[in-house]
N, C-alpha and C positions, 0 to 999 in steps of 0.2 A: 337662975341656975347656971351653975358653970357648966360650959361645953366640954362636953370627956372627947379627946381624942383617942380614937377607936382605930387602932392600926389593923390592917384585914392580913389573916396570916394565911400566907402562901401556901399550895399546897405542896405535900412533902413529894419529890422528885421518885420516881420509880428506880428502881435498879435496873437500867435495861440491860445489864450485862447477863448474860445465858452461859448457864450453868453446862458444864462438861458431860452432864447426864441430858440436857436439851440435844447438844451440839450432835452428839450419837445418835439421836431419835431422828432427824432432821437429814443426817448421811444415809439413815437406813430405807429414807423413801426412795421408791423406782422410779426412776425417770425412762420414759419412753427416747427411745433413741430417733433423731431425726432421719425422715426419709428424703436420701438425696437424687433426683432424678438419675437415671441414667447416662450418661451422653456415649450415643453412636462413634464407633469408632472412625468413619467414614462419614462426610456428609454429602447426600445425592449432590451429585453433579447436573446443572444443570444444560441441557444441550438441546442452541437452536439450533431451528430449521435452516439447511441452505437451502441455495436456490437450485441445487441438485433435485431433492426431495419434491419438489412441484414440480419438475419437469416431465412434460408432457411432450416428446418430439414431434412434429410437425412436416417435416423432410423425410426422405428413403436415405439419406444419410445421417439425421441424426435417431431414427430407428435402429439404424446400422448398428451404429455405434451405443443407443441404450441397449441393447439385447446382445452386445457383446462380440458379433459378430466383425466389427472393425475395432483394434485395441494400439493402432498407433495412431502418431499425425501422421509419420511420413508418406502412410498407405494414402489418405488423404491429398497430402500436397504433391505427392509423385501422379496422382490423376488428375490433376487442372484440374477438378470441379472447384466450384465456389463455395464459402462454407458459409450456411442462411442462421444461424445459429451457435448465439457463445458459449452454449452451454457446453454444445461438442470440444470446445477448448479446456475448459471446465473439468468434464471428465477426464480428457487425454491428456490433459498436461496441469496437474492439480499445484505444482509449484508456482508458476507464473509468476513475477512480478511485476511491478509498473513503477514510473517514474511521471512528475506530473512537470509539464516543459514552462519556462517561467514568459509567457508572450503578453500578457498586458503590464502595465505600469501606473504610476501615480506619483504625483509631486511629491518630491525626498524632505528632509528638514532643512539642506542645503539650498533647495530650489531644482536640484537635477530630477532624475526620471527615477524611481525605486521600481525594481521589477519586481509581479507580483501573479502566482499560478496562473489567475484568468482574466480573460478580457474583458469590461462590461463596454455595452453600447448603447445606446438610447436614443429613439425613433421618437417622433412627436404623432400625437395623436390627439382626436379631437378632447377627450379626458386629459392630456393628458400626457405625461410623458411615462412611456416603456422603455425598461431596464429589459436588456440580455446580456446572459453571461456566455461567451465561451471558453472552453478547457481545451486540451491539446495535451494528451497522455502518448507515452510510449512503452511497450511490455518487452518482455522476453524471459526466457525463464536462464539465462548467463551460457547457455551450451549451444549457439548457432540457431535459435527461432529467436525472431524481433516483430513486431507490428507497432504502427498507429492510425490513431486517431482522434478526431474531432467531434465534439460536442456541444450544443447550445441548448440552454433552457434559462427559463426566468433567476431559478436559483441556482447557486451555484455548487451544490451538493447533487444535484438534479445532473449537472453538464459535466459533472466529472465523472459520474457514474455511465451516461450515456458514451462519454468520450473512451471509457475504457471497454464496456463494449463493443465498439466497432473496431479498435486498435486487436481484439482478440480478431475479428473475420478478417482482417487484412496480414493475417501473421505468415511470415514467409523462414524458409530455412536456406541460412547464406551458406557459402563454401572459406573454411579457413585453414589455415595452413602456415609454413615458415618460407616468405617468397623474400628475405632479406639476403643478400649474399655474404652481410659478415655475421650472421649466425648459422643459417641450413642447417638449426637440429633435428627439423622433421616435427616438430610438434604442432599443433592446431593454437599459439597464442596469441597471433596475428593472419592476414589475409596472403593468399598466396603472390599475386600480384597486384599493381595500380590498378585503379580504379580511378572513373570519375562519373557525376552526378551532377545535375543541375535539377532547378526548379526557379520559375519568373527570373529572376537578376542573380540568383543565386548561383555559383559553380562551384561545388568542391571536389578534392583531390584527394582520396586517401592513397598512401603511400607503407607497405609493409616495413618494421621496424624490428631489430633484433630483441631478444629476450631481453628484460630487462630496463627498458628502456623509457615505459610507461607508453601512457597514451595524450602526444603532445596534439593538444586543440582546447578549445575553449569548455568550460562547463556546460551548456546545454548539447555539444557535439558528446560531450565522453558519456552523458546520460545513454543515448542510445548504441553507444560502440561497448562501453560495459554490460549493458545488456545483452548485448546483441553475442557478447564471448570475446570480443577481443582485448588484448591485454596490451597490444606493442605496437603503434601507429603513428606516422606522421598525418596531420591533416591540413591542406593547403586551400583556403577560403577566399573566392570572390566577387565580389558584388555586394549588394545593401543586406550584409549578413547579420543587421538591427531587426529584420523581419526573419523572426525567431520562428517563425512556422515554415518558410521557405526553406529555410538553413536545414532544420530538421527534415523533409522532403528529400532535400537534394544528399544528404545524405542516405537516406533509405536509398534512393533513388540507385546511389553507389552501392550498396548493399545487396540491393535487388540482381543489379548486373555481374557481381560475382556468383550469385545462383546457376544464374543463365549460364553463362563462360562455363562454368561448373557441371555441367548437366552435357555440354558438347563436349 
């Protein structure tokens, strides 16, 4: 018997095309409108705690001053007491700034010295060897208050927090003025007269400068004479002025002594 070839016939194709009377039926269902969150005009702010907010005074002077009763420094620094707590700085003087002094180093790419915020040092022990760090800040808020100080701890986030601490109890208010004789405008931009300061090997010389003129001395000196408010200075440096902590001393050291002079 011969083999009938049987072709299988496809089936016929649908019209998918939708009629103008579908297309209508189709527009006429409701669609629910999407709900879109709100968003707040504002979004909370979030706000830490300072160190204000736990403070618990400890002193009859920082009492004094939480309750209101003392609301300057100068009532403070015009009575010689000591002040045992930063916080009182804290409150009375909430602008403050600080600068951090550059006194340790480390080999450059050159092979020289790169200076670098803080010092580290390390003692031998039976474990072991121990790393310290110390920092060396100086504050002032740019209007005649300056302080510093010294910090060590293992880290270094540690010793610069404690350095800035002590630099607030040691903060002093200098006397300035225009002691130049080829400006006399009478303004406070520079110190009224010379000055001098030592510390170990160190000696400096600040010298009043007319408006105008800048503050000629090195970088780690203008740190604390910017702070400190002056704007127009000579400064005359002597001894091993590589030991960046003395330097800065003997400067305050100058600073300090226009107080004095200042007060007689």
């Amino acid at each position: 018997m011969a083999e009938k070839n049987e072709t299988k016939k496809e089936p016929e194709a649908k019209n998918e095309t939708e009629t103008p009377e579908e297309v209508k039926e189709i527009e006429k269902i409701p669609v629910a409108p999407e709900e879109v969150p709100a968003v707040p005009e504002e979004l909370p702010k979030i706000v830490k705690p300072s160190a204000l907010d736990k403070w618990k005074p400890s002193t009859s002077m920082g009492k004094a001053v939480f309750e209101g009763k003392i609301t300057s420094i100068d009532e403070i620094l015009k009575s010689g007491k000591p002040i045992r707590e930063p916080e009182i700085i804290d409150k009375l003087v909430p602008n403050l700034k600080n600068e951090l002094i550059l006194v340790g180093g480390r080999t450059g790419k050159g092979g020289g010295i790169q200076r670098i915020p803080v010092r580290i040092t390390a003692a031998m022990h039976r474990s072991g060897r121990r790393f310290t760090t110390s920092a060396f800040v100086v504050v002032g808020d740019e209007d005649g208050l300056v302080g510093i100080g010294m910090g060590k701890a293992p880290e270094a986030r540690d010793a610069i927090a404690k350095s800035i601490q002590r630099a607030k109890l040691n903060l002093i208010r200098i006397n300035r003025g225009c002691g130049s004789w080829e400006c006399k405008c009478g303004t406070s931009h520079s110190i009224p007269y010379k000055t001098v300061g030592k510390s170990g090997t160190v000696r400096v010389e600040i010298i009043p400068g007319p408006r105008g003129l800048g503050l000629v001395a090195n970088d780690e000196t203008k740190k604390i004479l910017r702070l400190a408010g002056i704007h127009d200075a000579w400064v005359r440096t002597f001894g091993n002025t590589s030991m960046r902590i003395n330097l800065i001393q003997a400067v305050f050291d100058a600073l300090k002594k226009l107080y004095i002079y200042g007060r007689e």
